[in-house]
C-alpha positions, 0 to 999 in steps of 0.5 A: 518474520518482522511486520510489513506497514502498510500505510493506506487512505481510508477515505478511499473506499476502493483503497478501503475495500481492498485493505479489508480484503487483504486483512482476510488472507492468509499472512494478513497476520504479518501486515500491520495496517495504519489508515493514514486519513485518520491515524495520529501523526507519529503513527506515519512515522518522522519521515512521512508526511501525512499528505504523501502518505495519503498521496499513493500507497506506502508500506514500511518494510521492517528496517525501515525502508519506506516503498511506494506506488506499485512497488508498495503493492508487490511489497504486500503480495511477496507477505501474502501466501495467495498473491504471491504469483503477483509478486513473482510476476512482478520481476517479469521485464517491464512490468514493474515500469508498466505498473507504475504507470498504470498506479499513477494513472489511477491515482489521477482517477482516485481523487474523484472518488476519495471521500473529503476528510 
């Protein structure tokens, strides 16, 4: 199976912390992780900006396509052989529009923790 990108911001330490505890899962292997706040420009790729990048969670699936917001997060769990379930109950009805709206309103919230950079 072709790698997963995450793109995540490593000035966020909650977002730090749980791209560390994702790198220590079983599948980890299959994620490539790129700390957007401090990678060089043409590691996001031509199609994203590091400021979106550092806007909400992004992953590249392996043909390219860019996801974002919670639907990133379900990206990384289908990879995860742990998390899994997460990414089965993400086709539950509903969810994934309450998700998204519980991403967005933690992102609100990211900005006072986000270390400047």
């Amino acid at each position: 199976m072709e790698k997963l990108t995450v793109y995540y911001d490593g000035a966020c330490p909650l977002c730090a912390r749980e791209v560390a505890a994702y790198r220590r899962l079983p599948g980890a292997q299959g994620l490539e992780f790129i700390d957007a706040s401090s990678c060089p420009a043409e590691a996001l790729g031509p199609d994203l900006s590091r400021p979106i990048a550092l806007s909400a969670m992004h992953v590249r699936r392996p043909d390219g396509t860019l996801v974002s917001g919670a639907r990133a997060f379900a990206e990384i769990w289908q990879r995860l052989p742990g998390l899994r379930w997460l990414a089965l109950l993400w086709h539950a009805p509903g969810l994934p529009w309450l998700a998204e709206l519980a991403y967005r309103a933690f992102l609100r919230l990211r900005r006072a923790w986000r270390r400047p950079g």
